[in-house]
C-alpha positions as CSV (number, residue, x, y, z in Angstrom):
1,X,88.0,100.7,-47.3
2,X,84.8,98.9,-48.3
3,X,86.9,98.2,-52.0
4,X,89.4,96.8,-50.0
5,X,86.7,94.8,-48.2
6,X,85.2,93.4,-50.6
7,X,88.6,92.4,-52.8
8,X,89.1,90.7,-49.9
9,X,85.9,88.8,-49.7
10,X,86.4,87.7,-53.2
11,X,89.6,86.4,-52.7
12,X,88.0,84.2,-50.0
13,X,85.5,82.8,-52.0
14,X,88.0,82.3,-54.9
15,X,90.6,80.4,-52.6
16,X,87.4,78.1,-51.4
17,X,86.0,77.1,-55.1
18,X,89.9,76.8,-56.4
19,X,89.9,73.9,-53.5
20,X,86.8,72.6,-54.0
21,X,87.3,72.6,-57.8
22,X,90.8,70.8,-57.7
23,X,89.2,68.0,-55.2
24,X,86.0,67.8,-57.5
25,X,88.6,67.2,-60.5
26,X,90.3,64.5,-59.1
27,X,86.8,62.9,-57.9
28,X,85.8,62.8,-61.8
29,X,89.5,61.3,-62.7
30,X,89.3,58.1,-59.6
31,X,85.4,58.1,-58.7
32,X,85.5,54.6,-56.7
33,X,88.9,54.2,-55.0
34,X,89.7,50.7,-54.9
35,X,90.4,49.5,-51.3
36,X,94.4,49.9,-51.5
37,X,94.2,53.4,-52.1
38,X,91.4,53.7,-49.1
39,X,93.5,51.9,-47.0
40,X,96.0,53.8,-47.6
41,X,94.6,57.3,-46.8
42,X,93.0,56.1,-43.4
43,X,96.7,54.8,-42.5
44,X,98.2,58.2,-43.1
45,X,96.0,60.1,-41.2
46,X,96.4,57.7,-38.2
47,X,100.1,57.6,-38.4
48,X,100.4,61.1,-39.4
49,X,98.0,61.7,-36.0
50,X,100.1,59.3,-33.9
51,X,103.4,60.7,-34.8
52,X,102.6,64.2,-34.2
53,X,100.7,63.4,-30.6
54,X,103.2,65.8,-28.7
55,X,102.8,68.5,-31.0
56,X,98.4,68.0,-30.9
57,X,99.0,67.9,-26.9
58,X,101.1,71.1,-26.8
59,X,98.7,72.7,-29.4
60,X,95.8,72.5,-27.9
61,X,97.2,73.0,-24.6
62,X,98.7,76.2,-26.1
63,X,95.0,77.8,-27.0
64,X,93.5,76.3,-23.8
65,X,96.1,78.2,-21.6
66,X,95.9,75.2,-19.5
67,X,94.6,72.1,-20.4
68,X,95.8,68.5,-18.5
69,X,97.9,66.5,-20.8
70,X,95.3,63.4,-19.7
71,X,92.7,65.4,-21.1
72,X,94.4,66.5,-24.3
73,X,95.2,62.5,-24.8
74,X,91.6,61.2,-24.8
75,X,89.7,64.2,-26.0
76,X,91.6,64.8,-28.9
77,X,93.9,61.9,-29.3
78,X,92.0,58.8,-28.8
79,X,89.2,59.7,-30.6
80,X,89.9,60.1,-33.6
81,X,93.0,57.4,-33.5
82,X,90.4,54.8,-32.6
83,X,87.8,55.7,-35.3
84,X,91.0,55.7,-38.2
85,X,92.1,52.3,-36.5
86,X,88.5,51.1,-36.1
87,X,88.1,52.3,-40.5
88,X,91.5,50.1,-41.4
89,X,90.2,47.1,-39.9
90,X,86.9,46.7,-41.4
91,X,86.5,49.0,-44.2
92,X,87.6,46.1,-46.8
93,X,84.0,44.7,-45.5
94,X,82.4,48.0,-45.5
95,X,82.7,47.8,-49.1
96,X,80.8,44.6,-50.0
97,X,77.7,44.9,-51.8
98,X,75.0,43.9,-49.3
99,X,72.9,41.4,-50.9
100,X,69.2,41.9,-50.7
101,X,66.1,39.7,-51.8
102,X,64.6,40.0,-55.0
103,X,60.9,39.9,-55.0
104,X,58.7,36.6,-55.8
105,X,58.3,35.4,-57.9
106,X,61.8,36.9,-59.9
107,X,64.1,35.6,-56.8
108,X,63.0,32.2,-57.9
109,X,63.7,33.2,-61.9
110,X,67.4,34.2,-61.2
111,X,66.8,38.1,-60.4
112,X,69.2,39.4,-57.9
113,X,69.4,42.5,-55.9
114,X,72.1,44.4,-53.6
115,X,73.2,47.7,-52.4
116,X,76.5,48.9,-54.1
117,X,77.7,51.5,-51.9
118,X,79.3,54.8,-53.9
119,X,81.4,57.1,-52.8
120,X,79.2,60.7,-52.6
121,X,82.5,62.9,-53.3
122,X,83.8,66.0,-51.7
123,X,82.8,66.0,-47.6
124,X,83.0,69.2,-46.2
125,X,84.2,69.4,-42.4
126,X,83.4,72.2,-39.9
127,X,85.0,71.4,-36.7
128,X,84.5,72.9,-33.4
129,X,86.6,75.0,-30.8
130,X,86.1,72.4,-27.5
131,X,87.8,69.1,-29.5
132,X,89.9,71.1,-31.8
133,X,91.6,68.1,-33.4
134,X,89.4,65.4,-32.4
135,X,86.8,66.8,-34.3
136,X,88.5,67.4,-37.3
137,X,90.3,64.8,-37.5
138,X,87.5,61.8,-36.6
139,X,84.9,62.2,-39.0
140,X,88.1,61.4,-41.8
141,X,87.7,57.8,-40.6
142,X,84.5,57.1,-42.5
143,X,84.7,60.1,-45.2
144,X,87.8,57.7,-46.4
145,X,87.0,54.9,-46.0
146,X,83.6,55.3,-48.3
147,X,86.6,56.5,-50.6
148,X,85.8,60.3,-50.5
149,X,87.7,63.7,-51.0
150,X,87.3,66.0,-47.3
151,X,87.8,69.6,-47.3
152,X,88.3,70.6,-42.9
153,X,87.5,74.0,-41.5
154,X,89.0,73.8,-38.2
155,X,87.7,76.9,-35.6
156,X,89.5,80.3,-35.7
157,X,89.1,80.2,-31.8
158,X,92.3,77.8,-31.4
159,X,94.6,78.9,-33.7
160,X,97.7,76.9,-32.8
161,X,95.6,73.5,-33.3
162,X,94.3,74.9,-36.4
163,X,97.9,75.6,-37.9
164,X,99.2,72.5,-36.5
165,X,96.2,70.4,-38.2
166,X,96.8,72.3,-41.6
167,X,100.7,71.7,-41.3
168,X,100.0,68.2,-40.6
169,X,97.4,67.7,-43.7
170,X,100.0,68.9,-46.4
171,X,103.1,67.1,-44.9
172,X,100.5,64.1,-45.2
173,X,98.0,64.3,-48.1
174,X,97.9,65.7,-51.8
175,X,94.9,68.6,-51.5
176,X,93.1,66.8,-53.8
177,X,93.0,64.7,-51.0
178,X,92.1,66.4,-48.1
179,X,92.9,69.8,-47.5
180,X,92.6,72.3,-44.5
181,X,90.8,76.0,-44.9
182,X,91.9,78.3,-41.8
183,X,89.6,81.4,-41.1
184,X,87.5,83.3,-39.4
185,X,83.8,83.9,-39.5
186,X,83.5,85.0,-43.3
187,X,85.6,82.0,-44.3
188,X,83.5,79.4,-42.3
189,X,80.2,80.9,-43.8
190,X,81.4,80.5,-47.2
191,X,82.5,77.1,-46.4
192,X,79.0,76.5,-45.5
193,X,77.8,77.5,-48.7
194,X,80.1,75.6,-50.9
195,X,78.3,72.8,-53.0
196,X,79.5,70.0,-51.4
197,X,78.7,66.5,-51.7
198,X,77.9,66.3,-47.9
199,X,78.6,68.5,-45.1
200,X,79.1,67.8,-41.7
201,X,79.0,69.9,-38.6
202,X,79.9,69.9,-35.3
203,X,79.1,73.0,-32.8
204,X,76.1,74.6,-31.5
205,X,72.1,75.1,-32.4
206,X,72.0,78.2,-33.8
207,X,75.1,78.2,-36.0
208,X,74.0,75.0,-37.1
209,X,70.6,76.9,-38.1
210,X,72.6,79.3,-40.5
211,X,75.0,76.0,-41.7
212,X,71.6,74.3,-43.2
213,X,70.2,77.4,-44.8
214,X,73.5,78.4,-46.5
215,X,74.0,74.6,-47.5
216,X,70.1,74.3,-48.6
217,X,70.6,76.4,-51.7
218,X,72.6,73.7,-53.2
219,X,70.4,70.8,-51.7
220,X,73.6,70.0,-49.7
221,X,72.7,66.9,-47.4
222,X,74.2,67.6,-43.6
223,X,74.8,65.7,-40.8
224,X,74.9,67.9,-37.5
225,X,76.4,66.9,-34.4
226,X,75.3,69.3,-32.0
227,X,74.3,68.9,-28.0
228,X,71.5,69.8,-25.8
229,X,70.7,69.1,-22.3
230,X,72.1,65.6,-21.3
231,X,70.7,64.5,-18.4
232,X,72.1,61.9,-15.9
233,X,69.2,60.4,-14.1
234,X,70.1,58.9,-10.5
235,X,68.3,56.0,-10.0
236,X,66.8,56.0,-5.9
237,X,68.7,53.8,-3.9
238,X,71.8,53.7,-7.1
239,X,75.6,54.0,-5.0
240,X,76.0,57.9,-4.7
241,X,79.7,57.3,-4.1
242,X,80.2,55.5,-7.2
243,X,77.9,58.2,-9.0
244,X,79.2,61.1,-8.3
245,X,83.1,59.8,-9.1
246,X,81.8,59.2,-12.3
247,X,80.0,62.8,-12.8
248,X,82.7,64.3,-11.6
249,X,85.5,62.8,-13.4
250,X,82.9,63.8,-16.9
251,X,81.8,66.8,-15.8
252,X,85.4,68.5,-15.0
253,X,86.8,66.7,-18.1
254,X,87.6,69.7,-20.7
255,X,86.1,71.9,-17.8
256,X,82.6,70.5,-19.0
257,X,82.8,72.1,-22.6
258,X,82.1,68.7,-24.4
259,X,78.5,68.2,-26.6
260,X,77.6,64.5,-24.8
261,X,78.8,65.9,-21.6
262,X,76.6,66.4,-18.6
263,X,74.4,69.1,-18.5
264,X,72.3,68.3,-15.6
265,X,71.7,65.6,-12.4
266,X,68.4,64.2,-11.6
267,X,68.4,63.1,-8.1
268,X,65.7,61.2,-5.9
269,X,64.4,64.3,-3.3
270,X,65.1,61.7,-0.6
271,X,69.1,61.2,-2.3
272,X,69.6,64.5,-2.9
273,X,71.5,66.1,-0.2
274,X,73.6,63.1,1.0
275,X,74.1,63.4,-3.0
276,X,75.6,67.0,-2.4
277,X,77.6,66.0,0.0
278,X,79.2,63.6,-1.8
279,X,80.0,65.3,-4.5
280,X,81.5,68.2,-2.3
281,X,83.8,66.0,-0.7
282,X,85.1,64.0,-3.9
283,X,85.7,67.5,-5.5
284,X,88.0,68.6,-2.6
285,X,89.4,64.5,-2.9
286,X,90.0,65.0,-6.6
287,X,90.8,68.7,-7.1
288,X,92.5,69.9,-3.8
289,X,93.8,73.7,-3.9
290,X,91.4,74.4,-7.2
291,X,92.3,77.3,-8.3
292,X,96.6,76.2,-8.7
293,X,95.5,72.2,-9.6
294,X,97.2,71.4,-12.5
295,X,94.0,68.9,-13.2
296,X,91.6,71.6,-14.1
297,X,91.4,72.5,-17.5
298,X,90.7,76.2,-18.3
299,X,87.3,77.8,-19.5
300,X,90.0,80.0,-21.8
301,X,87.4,81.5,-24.0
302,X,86.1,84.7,-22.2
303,X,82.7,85.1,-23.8
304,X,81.9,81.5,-22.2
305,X,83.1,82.3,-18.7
306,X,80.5,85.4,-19.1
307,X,77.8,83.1,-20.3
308,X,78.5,80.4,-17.3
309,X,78.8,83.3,-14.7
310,X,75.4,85.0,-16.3
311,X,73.9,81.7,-15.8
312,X,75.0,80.9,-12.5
313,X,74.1,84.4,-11.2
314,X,70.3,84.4,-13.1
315,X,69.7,81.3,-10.9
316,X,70.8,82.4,-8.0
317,X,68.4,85.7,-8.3
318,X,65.9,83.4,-9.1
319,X,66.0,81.6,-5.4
320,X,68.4,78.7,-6.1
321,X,70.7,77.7,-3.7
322,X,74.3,77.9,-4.8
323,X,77.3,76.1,-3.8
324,X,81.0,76.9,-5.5
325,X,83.5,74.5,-4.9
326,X,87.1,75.6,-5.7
327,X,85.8,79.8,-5.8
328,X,84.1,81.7,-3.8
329,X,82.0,85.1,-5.3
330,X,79.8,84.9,-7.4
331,X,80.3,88.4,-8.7
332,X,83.7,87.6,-10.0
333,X,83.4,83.9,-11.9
334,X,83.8,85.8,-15.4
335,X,87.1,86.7,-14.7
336,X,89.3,83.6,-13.7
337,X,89.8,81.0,-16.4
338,X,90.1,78.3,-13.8
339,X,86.2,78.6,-13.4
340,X,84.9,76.9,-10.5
341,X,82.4,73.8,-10.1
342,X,79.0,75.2,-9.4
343,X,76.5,73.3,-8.2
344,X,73.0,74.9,-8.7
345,X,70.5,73.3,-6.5
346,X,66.8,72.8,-7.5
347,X,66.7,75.9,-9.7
348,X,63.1,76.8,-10.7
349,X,61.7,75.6,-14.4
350,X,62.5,79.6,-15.6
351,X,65.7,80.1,-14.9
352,X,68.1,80.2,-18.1
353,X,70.6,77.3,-16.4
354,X,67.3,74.9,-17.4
355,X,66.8,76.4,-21.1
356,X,70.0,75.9,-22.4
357,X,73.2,73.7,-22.8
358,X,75.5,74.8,-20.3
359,X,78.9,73.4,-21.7
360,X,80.7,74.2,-19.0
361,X,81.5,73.7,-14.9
362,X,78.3,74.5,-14.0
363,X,75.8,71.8,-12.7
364,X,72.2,71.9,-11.6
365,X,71.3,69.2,-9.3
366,X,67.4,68.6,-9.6
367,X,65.4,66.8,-6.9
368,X,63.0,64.0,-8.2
369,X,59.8,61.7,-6.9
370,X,58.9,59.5,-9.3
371,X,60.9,58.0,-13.0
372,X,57.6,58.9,-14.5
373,X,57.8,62.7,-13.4
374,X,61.8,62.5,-14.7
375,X,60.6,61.4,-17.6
376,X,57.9,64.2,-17.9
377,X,60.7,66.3,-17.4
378,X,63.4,65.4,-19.9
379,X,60.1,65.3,-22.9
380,X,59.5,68.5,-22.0
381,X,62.5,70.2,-22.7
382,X,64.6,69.7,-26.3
383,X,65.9,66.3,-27.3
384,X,69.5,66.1,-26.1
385,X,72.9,64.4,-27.8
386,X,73.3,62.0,-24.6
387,X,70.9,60.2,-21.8
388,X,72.6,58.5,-18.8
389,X,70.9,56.6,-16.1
390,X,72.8,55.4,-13.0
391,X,72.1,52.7,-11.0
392,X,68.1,51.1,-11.4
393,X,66.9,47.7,-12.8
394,X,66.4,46.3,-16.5
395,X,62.5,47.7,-16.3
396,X,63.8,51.2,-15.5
397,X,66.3,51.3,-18.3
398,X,63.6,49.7,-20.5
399,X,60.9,52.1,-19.6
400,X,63.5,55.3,-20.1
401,X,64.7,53.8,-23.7
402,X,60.8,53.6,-24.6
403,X,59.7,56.6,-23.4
404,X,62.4,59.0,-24.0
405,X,64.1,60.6,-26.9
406,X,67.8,61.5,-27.3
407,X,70.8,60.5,-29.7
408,X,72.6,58.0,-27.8
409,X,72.1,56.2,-24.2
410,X,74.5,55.0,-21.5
411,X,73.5,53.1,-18.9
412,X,75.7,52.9,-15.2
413,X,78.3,55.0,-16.7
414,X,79.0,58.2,-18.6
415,X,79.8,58.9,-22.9
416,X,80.2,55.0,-23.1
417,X,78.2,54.3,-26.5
418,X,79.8,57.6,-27.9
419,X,83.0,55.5,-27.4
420,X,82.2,52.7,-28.4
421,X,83.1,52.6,-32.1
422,X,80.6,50.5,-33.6
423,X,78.0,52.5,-32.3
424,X,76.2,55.2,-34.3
425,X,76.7,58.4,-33.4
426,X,74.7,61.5,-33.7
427,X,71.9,63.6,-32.3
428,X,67.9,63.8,-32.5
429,X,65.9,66.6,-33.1
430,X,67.5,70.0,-31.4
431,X,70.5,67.8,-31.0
432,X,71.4,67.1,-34.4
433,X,70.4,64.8,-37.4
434,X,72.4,62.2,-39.1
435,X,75.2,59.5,-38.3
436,X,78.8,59.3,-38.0
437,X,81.2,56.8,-36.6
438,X,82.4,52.9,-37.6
439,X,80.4,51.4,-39.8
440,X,77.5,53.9,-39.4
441,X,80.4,57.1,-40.7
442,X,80.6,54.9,-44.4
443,X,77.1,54.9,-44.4
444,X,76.3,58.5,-44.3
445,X,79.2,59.5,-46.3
446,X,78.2,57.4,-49.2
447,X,75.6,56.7,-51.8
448,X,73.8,53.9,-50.8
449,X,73.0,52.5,-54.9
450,X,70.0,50.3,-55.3
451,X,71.3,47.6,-57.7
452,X,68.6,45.4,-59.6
453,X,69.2,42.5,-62.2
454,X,66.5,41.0,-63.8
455,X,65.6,36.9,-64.0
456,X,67.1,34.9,-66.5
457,X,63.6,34.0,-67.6
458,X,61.0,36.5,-68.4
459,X,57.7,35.4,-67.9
460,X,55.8,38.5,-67.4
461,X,55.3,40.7,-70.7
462,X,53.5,43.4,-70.3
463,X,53.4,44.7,-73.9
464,X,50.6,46.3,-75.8
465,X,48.4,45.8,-76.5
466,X,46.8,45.0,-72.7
467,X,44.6,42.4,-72.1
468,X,42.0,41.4,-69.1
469,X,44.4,38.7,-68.6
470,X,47.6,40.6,-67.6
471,X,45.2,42.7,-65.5
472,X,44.4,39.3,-63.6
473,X,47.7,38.1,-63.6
474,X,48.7,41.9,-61.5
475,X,45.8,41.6,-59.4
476,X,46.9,37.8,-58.4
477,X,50.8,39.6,-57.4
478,X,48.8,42.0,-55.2
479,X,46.8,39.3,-53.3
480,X,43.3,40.8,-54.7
481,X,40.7,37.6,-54.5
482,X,38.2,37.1,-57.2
């Protein structure tokens, strides 16, 4: 058995380096793809993506159990369609050199200076389970356009999207083009560990954790994409109506399991119940007869419904008032995939609903006095993907963007800059490093080549032997006086 084990491990590994190899091959034979040919990758994946839209819907919907045909659309859909659209229209610009300034006095001589931006290689993918296409799919826009090679290791956890995305991939691209690696957990580790020439990831903290260690021994650069605690701060005196439409319509999207989703409200103490009520009332409004809606989106993975219901029922022990809005019992959340909205109310600073990201249907609603104390609060805790602040003044927003830290901010709305695709994207500390998206994507997927050319006249020698009077001249560059 452990022979047959480890054959099998070794046939792993071989299948990864034979792909890796072949896509490294054809990097050496083409390493700048000229725009045609860039253009002309991005289009296939867009039209490939756009022509099998049913078949995505119905995949995903498959491994969901049930999953809105809405939701499928703009989770996994239109993201990645407008990133490919947003890479055709502007990667012929993209590719300029960017002229910089040569220093004085060689500017004046003739010298010139510019970035030439290279192509790093072979991009290795590692999508998530909550965006199973989206996520795959998306980062392609700038891996292609900077003219690279991707290899994409979708999760195991949705199968169907998985086989549908590698299906899609060979029907559209040459695998020294971009290729798909299905497996499980021993695959995606030794994905990990491939010598890429840049590796992105999208999922959670501690994976991440064992993604940069396995793609440190080969000095693998990484950009993570992975989540945190978004807050959305509720400004006193904001519209509660026209807040908690919009929390709701986030927070139920993909039943909540999204990385810049919302984790948690923050609520002026003197809002907050009126808040509550609100939000109860738009949820029946929205979502009547919960558990048959065909709105809700399945928490379909059961290790997550434990997780939420563990959460939900560690707060209540813990003295937090609990409201569940489309269920009922507490006891049994774990076992109905059309998990309820729960709204925890004013859990204390302990409980394990405030440590870590819910990703899920489960929302704490935290009381407030002052921005200063929200802003205490949301230091305290681990930088998240996403801020979003409801409602306020310019000096509020000001005063949050100068005095907190997180990856991207919206202001009166939810996800907007994440959307918005000429935006960077990416996380800060706990919630990831590095860029992705638009014009922000090419840079992080390619070498950015410092480019010098000297003046046409020379008029500084510095050859032996030395002299007192070069040392003058060097000290007169510097600015040194006397």
């Amino acid at each position: 058995m452990e022979r047959k084990q480890m054959s099998s491990t070794e046939e792993i590994q071989r299948m990864l380096e034979e792909k890796l190899a072949l896509q490294q091959a054809a990097v050496e034979k083409e390493p700048y793809p000229e725009l045609s040919i860039r253009k002309d990758r991005l289009q296939r994946a867009l039209d490939a993506t756009l022509k099998n839209e049913k078949r995505i819907v119905e995949a995903t919907q498959a491994d969901f159990g049930h999953r809105p045909e809405l939701m499928a659309l703009l989770a996994d859909l239109l993201f990645p369609v407008s990133a490919l659209k947003h890479a055709v229209k502007n990667v012929e610009r993209w590719m300029r050199p960017e002229k910089r300034r040569a220093d004085f006095p060689m500017n004046l001589l003739g010298a010139k200076a510019y970035v030439f931006y290279q192509p790093l290689g072979v991009v290795g993918i590692v999508a998530p389970w909550n965006l199973p296409f989206g996520l795959g799919y998306a980062p392609l826009a700038g891996v292609l356009a900077a003219g690279n090679r991707a290899m994409i290791k979708p999760s195991e956890l949705t199968p169907a999207t998985s086989e549908l995305m590698d299906e899609i991939t060979r029907q559209t691209f040459d695998p020294a083009e971009v290729t798909v690696v299905q497996g499980g957990v021993e695959v995606a580790s030794r994905f990990s560990a491939l010598p890429f020439d840049h590796l992105i990831f999208t999922g959670s903290a501690p994976v991440a954790r064992h993604v940069m260690r396995a793609a440190a021994d080969n000095l693998t650069p990484v950009t993570l994409e992975l989540g945190g605690k978004a807050p959305v701060i509720i400004a006193e005196g904001a519209d509660l109506e026209e807040a908690a439409e919009k929390i709701i319509n986030y927070k139920m999207g993909n039943a909540g399991q999204a990385c810049m989703g919302i984790d948690h409200v923050m609520v002026h103490h003197s809002d907050r119940d009126k808040f509550v009520d609100i939000l109860k009332r738009k949820m029946a409004q929205f979502f009547p007869d919960y558990a048959n809606n065909p709105d809700v989106c399945d928490v379909f993975l059961p290790n997550q419904r434990q997780r939420l219901a563990w959460l939900v029922k560690d707060a209540a022990e813990r003295g937090a008032q609990i409201d569940l809005i489309g269920g009922s019992n507490i006891e049994t959340l774990s076992e109905d995939p059309k998990f309820p909205l729960v709204l925890v109310i004013d859990p204390p600073r302990d409980a394990e609903v405030m440590k870590d990201e819910i990703f899920g249907p489960v929302l704490p609603i935290i009381s407030y006095d002052t921005l200063e104390k929200v802003v205490q609060q949301v230091r305290a805790g681990e930088r998240p993907l996403a801020l979003y602040f409801l409602g306020g003044n310019k000096e509020q927003q000001d005063y949050l963007l100068r005095n907190t830290w997180s990856g991207g901010v919206t202001f009166d709305d939810i996800m907007l800059h994440a959307l918005t695709q000429d935006l960077p994207f990416g996380g800060v500390g706990h919630s990831g490093m590095g860029r992705y998206g638009g014009h922000a994507g090419f840079k992080t997927f390619s070498n950015p080549r410092a480019v010098a050319h000297p003046p046409k006249v020379n008029l500084i020698k510095m050859n032996p032997p030395y002299t007192d009077k070069m040392s003058a001249l060097i000290r007169r560059f510097m600015g040194v006086k006397g």
